[in-house]
N, C-alpha and C positions, 0 to 999 in steps of 0.2 A: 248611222249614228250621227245626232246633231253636234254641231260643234258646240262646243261648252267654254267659259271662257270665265278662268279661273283671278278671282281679285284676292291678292296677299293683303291681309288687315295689318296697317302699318304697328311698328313693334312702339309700345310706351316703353318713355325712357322716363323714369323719377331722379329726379336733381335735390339734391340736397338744399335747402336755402341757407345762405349764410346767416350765421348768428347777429344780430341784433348788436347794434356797437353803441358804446356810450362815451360822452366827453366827463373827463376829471377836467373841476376848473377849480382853481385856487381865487380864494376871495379876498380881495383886503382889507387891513384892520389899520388901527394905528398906532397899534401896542406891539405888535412882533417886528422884533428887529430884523433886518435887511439880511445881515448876516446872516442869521440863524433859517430865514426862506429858502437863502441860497443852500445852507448847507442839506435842509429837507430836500426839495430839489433834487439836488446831487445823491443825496442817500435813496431811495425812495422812487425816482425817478430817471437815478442813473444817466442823468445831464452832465454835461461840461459846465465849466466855470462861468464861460461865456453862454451857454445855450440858458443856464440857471438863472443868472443877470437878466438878460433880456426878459423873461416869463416873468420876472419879479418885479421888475421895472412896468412892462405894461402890466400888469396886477394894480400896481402902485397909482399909475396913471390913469388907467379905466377904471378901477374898481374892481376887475374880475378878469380875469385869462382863462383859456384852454388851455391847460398843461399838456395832453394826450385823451388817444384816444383807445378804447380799450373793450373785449368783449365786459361784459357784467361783472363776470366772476373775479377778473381781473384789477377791474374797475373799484368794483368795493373795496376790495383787499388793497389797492395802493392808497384808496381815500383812508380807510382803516390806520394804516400804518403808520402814513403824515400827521392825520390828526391826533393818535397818540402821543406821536415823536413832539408835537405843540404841548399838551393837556401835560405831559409829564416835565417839561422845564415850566409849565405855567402861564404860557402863551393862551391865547385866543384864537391861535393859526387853525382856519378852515378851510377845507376840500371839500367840495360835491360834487355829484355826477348828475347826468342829467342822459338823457336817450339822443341819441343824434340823429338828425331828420333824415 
């Protein structure tokens, strides 16, 4: 009997790919008070006093921050949220997202 010479076909493994993340960035205006960013922030975002300050301040100073970074579903829903908590005192205060490279 000839030898025979048996090759095991390697086994696929399928990997899950991570979901797609996107950046919340808050924009600046020149109508929404300092205060009231921080307090979005805080609410919304569940920042410290100090973490809230800084995003607000570079906001203020560049024009626009990254607040966090979040899958999609997340991502709408905290831009949702902020932007309400602006539009119902009357504020201008805007969030978007954007996809993160």
């Amino acid at each position: 009997m000839p030898d025979l010479v048996t090759k095991l076909r390697p086994k696929e493994r399928t990997r899950t790919a991570r979901p797609p993340m996107y950046k919340v960035i808050l924009l600046n205006d020149d109508f929404t008070p300092r205060f009231f960013v921080v307090r979005v922030l805080k609410a919304v975002f569940r920042m410290s006093e100090g973490e809230a300050l800084g995003v607000m301040l570079t906001a203020h100073q560049r024009g626009a921050c990254v607040v966090a970074v979040f899958t999609r579903e997340v991502a709408e829903e905290k831009c949702r949220r902020a932007n309400d908590m602006g539009a119902a005192e009357g504020f201008p205060l805007t969030f978007t997202m954007e996809k993160e490279d």
